[in-house]
N, C-alpha and C positions, 0 to 999 in steps of 0.2 A: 261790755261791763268789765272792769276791770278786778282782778286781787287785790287784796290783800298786801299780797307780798309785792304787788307790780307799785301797790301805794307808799307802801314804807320799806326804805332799803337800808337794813341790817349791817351793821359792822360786820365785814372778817371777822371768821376766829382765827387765830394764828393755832395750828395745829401743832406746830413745832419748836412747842417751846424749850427755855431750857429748865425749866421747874419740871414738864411732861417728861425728856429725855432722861433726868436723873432717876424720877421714882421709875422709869421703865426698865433704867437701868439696873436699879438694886432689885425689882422683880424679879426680870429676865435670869438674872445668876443666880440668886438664892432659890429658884423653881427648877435651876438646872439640878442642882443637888437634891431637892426636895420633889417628887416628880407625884408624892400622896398627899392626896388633901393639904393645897399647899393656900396660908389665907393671903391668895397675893390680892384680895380686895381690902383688907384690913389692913393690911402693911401698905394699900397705895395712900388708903384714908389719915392711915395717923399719918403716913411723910409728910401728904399735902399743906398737914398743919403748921408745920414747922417755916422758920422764915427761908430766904434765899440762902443768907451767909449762915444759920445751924446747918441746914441741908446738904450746903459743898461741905462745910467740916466734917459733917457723918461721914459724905460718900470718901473724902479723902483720909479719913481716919481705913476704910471699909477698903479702899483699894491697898492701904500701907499692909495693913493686917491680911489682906490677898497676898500682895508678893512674901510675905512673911511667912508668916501660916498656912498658905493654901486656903480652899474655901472651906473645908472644915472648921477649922481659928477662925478665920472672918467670918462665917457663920453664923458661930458662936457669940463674938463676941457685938456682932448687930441687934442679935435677937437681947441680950442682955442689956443696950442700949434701950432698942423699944420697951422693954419691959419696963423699967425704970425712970428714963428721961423723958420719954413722952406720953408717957401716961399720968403724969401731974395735973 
């Protein structure tokens, strides 16, 4: 007898994407600074909403405001982003 699974065969996920890589990557740095009760669930939830080309704009607005500021400023000025623009 066979499965289930042996009956019907599933697309791949592609694990690596580039919408995954981005929100991993605004995580990964702002959890480096932040290391208490840090909501990197909620900050993966609202990025996921957002489209492809708002996303690159954040993250390249987030790395200008890194070489600029340091992660402090860019920090800053992410979280005042989510506050505001995506939460509409």
């Amino acid at each position: 007898m066979q499965g289930i699974g042996e009956i019907i065969k599933l697309p791949e996920v592609k694990k690596g994407s580039e919408r995954a890589e981005l929100i991993s990557f605004f995580v990964d740095t702002l959890r480096n600074k932040n290391n208490k009760k840090f909501p990197a669930r909620m900050i993966a939830i609202k990025l996921s909403h957002l489209s492809m080309e708002d996303l690159r704009h954040t993250i390249s607005i987030f790395k200008d405001n890194l070489n600029r500021k340091g992660l402090n400023g860019a920090s800053k000025e992410f979280w005042w982003s989510i506050k505001f623009n995506i939460n509409k």
